[in-house]
C-alpha positions as CSV (number, residue, x, y, z in Angstrom):
1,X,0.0,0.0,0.0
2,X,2.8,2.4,0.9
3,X,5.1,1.4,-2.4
4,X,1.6,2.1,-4.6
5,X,1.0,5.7,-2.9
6,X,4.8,6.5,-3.7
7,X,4.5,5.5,-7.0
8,X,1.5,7.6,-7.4
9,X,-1.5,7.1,-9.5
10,X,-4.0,9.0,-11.7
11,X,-7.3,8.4,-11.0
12,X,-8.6,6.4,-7.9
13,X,-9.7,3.5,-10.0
14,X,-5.9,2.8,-10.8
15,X,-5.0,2.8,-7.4
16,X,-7.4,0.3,-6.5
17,X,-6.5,-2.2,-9.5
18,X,-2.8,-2.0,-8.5
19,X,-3.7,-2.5,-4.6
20,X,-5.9,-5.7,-5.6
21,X,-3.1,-6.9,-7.9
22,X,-0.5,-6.1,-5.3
23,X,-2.5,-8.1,-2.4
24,X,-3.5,-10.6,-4.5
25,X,0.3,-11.1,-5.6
26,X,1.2,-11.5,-1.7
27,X,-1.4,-13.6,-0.9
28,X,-1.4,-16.5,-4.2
29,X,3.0,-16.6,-3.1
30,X,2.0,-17.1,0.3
31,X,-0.8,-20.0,-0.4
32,X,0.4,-21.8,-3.7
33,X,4.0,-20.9,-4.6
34,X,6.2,-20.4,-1.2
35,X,5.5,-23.6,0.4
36,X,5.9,-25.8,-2.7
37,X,9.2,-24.0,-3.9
38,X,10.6,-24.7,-0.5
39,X,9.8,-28.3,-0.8
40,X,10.5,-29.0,-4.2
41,X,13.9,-30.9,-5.6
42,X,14.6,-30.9,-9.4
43,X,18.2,-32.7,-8.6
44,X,17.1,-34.9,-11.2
45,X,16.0,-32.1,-14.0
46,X,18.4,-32.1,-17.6
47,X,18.3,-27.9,-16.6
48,X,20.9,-26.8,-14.0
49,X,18.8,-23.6,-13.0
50,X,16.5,-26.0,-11.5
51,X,18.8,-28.2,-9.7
52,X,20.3,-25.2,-8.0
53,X,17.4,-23.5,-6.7
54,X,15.1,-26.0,-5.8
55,X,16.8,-28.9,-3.7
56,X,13.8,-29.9,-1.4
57,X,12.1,-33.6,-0.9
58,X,9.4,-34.0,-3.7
59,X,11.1,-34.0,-7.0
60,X,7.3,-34.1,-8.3
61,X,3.4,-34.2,-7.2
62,X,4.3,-37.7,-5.1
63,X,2.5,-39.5,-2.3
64,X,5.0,-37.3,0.4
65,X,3.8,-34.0,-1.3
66,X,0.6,-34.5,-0.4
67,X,1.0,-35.4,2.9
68,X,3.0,-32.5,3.7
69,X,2.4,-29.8,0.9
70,X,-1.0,-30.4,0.1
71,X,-2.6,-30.7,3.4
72,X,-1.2,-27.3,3.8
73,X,-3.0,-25.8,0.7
74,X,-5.9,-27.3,1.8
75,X,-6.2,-26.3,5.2
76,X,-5.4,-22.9,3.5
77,X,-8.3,-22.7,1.5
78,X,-10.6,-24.0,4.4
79,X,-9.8,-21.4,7.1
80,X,-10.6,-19.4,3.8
81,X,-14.5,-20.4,4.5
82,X,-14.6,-18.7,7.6
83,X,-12.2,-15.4,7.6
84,X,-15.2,-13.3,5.9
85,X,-17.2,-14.5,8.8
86,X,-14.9,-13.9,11.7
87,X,-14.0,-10.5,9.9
88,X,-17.3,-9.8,10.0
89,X,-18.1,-10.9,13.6
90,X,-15.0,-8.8,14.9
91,X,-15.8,-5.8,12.8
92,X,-19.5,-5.7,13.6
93,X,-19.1,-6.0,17.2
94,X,-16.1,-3.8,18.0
95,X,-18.2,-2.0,16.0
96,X,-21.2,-1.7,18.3
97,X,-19.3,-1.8,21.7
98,X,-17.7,1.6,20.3
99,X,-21.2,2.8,20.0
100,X,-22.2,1.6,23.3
101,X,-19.7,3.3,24.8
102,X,-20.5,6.4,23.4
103,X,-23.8,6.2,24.5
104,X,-22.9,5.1,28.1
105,X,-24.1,1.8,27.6
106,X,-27.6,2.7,28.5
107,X,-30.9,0.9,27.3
108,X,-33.0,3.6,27.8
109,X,-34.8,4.9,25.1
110,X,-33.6,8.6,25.0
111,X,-29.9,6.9,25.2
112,X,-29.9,6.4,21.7
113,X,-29.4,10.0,20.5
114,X,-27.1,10.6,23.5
115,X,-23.6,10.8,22.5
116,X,-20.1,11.6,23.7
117,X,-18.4,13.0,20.0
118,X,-18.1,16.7,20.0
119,X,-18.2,17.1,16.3
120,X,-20.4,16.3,14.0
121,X,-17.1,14.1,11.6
122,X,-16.4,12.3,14.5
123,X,-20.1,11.6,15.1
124,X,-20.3,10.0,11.3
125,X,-17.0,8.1,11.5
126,X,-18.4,6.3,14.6
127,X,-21.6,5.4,13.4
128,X,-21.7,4.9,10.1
129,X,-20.1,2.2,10.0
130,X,-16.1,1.1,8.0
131,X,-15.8,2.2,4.5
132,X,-16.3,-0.8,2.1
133,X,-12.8,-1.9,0.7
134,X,-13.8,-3.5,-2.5
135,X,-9.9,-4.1,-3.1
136,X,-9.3,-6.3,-0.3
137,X,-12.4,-8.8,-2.0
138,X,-11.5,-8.7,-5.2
139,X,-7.6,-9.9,-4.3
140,X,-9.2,-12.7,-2.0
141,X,-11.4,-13.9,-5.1
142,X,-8.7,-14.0,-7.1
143,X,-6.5,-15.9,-4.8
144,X,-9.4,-18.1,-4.5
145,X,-9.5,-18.9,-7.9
146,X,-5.8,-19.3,-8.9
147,X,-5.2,-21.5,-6.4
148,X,-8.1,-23.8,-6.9
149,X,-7.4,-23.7,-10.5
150,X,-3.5,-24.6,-9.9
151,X,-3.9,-27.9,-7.7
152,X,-7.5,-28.3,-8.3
153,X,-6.9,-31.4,-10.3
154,X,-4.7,-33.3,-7.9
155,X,-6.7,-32.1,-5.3
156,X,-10.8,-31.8,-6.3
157,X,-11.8,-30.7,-2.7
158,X,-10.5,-27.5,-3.2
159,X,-13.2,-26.8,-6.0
160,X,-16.0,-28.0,-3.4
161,X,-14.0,-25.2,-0.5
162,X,-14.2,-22.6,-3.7
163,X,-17.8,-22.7,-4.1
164,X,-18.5,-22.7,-0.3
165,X,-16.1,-20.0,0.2
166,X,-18.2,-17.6,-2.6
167,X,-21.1,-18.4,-0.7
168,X,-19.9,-17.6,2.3
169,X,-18.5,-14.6,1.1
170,X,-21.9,-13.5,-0.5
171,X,-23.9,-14.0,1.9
172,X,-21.9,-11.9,4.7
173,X,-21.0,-8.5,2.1
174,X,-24.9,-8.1,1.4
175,X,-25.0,-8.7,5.2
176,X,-22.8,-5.9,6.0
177,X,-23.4,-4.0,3.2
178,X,-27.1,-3.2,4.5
179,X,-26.1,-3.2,8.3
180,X,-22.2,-2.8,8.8
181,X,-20.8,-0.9,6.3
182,X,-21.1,2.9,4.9
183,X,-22.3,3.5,1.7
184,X,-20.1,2.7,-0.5
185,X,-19.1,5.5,-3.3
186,X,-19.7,5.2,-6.9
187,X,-17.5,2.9,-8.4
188,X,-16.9,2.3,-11.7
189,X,-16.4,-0.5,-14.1
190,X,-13.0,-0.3,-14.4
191,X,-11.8,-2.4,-11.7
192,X,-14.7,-5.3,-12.3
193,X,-13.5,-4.9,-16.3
194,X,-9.5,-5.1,-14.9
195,X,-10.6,-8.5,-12.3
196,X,-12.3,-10.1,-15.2
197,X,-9.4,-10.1,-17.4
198,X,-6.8,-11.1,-14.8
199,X,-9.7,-14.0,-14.4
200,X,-9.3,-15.2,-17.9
201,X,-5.6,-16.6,-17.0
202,X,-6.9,-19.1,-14.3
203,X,-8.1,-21.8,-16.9
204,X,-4.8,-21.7,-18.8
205,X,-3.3,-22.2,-14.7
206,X,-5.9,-24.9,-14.0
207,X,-4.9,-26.8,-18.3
208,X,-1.0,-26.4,-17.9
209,X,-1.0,-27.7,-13.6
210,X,-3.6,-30.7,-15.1
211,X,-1.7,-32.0,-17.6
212,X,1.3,-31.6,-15.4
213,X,-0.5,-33.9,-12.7
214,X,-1.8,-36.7,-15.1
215,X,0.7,-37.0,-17.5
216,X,2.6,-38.0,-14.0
217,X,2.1,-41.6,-14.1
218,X,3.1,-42.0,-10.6
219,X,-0.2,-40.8,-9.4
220,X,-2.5,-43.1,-11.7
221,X,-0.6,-46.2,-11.4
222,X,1.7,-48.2,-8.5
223,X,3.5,-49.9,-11.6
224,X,5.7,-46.6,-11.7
225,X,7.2,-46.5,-7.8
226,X,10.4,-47.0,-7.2
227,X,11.8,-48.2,-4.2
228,X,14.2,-46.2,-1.6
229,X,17.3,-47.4,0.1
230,X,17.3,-44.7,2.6
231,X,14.2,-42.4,4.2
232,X,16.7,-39.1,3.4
233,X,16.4,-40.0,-0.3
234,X,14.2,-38.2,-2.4
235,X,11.2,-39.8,-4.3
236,X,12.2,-40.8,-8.0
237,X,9.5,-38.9,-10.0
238,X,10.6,-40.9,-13.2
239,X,8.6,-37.3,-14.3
240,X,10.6,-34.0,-15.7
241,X,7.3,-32.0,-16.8
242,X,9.6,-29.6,-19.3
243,X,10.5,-32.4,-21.1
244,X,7.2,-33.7,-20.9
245,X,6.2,-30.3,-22.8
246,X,8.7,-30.8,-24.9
247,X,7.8,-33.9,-26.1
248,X,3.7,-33.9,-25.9
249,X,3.5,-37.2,-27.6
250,X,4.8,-39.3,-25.2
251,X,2.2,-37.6,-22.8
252,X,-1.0,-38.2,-25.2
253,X,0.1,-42.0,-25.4
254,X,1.3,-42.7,-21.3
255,X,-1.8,-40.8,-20.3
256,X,-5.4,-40.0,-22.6
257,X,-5.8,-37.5,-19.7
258,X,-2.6,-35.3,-19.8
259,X,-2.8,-35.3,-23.9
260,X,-6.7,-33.7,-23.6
261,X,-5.8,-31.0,-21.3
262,X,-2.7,-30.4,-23.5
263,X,-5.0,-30.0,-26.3
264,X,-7.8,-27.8,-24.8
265,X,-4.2,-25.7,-23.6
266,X,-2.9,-25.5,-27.0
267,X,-6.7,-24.3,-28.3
268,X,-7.1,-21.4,-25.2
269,X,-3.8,-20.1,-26.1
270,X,-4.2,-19.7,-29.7
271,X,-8.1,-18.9,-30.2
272,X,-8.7,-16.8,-26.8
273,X,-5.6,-15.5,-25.3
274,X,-3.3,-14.7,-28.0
275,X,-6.1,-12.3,-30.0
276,X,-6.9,-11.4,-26.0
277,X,-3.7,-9.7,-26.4
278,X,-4.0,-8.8,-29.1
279,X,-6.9,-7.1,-29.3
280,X,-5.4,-5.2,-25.7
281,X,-2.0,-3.9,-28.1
282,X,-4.4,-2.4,-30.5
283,X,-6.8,-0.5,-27.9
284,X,-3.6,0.3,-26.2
285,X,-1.9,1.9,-29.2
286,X,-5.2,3.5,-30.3
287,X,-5.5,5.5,-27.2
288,X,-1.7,6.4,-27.5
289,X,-2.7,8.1,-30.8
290,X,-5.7,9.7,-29.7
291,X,-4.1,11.0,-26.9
292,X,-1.2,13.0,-28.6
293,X,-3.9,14.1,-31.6
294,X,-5.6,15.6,-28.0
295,X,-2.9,17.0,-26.3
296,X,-1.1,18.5,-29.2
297,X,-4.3,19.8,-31.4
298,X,-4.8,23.2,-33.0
299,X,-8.1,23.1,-32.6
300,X,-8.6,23.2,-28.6
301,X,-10.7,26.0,-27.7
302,X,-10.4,27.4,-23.8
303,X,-12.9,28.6,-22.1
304,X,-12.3,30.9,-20.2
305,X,-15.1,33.2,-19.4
306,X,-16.1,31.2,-16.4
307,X,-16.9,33.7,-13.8
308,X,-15.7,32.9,-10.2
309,X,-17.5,30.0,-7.5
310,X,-18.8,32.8,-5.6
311,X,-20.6,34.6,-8.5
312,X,-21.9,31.0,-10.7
313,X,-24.1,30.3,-7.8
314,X,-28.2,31.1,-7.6
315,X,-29.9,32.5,-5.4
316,X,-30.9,29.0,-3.4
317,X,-27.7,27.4,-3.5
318,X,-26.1,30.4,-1.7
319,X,-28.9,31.0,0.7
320,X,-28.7,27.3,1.6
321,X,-25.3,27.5,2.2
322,X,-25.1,30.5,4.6
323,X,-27.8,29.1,6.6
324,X,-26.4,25.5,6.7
325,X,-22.6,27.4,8.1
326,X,-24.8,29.7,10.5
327,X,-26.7,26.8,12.0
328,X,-23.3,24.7,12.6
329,X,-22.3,27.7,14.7
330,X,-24.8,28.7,16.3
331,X,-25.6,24.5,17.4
332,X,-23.0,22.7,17.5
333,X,-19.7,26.0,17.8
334,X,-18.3,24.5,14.4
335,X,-16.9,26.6,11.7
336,X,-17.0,24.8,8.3
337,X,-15.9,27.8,6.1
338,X,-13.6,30.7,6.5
339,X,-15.3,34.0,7.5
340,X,-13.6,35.4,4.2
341,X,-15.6,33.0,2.3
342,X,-18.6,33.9,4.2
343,X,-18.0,37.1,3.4
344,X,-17.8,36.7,-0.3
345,X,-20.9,34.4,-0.4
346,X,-23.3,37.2,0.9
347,X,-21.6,40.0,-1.0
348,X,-21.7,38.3,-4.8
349,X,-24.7,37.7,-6.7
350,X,-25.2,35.3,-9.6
351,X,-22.9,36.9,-12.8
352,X,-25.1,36.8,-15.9
């Protein structure tokens, strides 16, 4: 959050997309990647890269991985269930135990319009409610999705915790949107348009992790095991996916499985995500063009015969406003403008 307000951003939408990218980064490393790059070994790989970074005990998706790495991910993507409901809980009653306070923790009826807040912005940040951070769900529904899509095949319970965990999620936001939260401001469709695209990557995830799990034929068959001489030893994969991918047609004849979801890869990539892209250069260049024919036109006219804010408001407007700053304090001792502006608010009139 910090590093995105350094970098600075243009409109508010942008901020939001790279603060739901940025969380949603942390958050799929910390689930799906860290735990299984610690614990993976590629001693056996033809590529030396992968040898020297990854010298953990599962050279592959074995019976040991699951055991230790998967239960993991799984009990991940549980607790994932239930954090929108605990959030909620904690939020909702720290939230009214602030209010209780405030009131004295009275039940009398005239108790609730009592209150301890000596201005009338602290009075609205204590009762209504947190602002809604549509960020924070959108990273979590991403993370959601990536990471049932990436083990999903090796382990199908995590698409039965995915659906539960939408649910769940549902059913407490309309919950708090209508009795926790404040209303939210107008959003626009940029960041729903920006989380819809980053969600047509998870099927090529779920394709490439499938075909990585079946063509394994370790996992479909005992014929493949091979035995260990000492407990330290890493398990014998008999299984280099890259080469795998390199040549697909051992994988289509070891394992009918592993040769579909290569095919159904091979067609998203070339019939959806390739023109995706595509199609996203072309916009991308377009609005490059039509911004410099903007910025550096001949034809821009400036207005500027705009009178002052003072003297473009009516009648109504400006009587409603030097009421609404006499009333604050006259009630409550609260000065919401200068006296300056005050001053030029009753002394212009509407310019014609």
């Amino acid at each position: 959050m910090a590093i995105i307000e350094l970098i600075g951003c243009r409109t508010e939408s942008e901020k939001l997309i790279y603060t739901s990218l940025a969380i949603f980064a942390a958050q799929f490393f910390n689930t799906a990647l860290l735990i299984t790059i610690v614990n993976a070994n590629f001693s056996n790989s033809s590529y030396q890269i992968l040898r020297w970074l990854c010298e953990g005990n599962d050279p592959d998706f074995n019976q040991r991985w699951f055991v230790v790495v998967g239960n993991v991910i799984t009990g991940s993507m549980f607790a994932n269930i239930f954090m929108p409901l605990i959030e909620a809980i904690v939020s909702y009653v720290s939230m009214e135990s602030l209010r209780c306070k405030d009131r004295g923790c009275s039940r009398k009826k005239n108790s609730l319009y009592a209150t301890q807040t000596t201005t009338v912005p602290g009075y609205i940040d204590l009762y209504a409610g947190p602002s809604y951070q549509m960020h924070f769900k959108y990273s979590m529904i991403l993370n959601i999705i990536y990471v049932t899509m990436m083990y999903g095949v090796g382990m199908p319970v995590l698409f039965y915790y995915a659906l539960v965990s939408f649910i769940c999620l549902y059913l407490v936001e309309k919950f708090m949107l209508y009795y926790g939260y404040r209303k939210p401001p107008q959003y626009d469709v940029v960041l729903n348009n920006y989380v819809l695209g980053v969600m047509k990557g998870a099927p090529m995830v779920l394709l490439s992790f499938g075909y990585w799990f079946l063509s394994n034929k370790q996992l479909l068959s005992n014929k493949y095991l091979k035995p260990k001489h000492r407990k330290s030893i890493p398990y014998d994969a008999t299984h280099d996916p890259i080469d795998t991918i390199m040549h697909p047609s051992l994988a289509i004849t070891d394992s009918p499985g592993a040769g579909a979801l290569l095919v159904l890869l091979m067609f998203y990539l070339i019939f959806i995500i390739i023109p995706l892209c595509c199609q996203k250069r072309k916009f991308y260049l377009l609005n490059i063009c039509n911004r410099k024919n903007k910025y550096f036109s001949d034809d821009i006219v400036l207005d500027e015969t705009i009178d002052t804010y003072y003297k473009c408001l009516d009648d109504d407007d400006r009587q409603w406003t030097i009421k609404e700053e006499s009333y604050f304090r006259d009630t409550f001792d609260l000065e919401i403008m200068l006296d300056e502006t005050v001053k030029k608010l009753n002394n212009n009139k509407l310019s014609k």
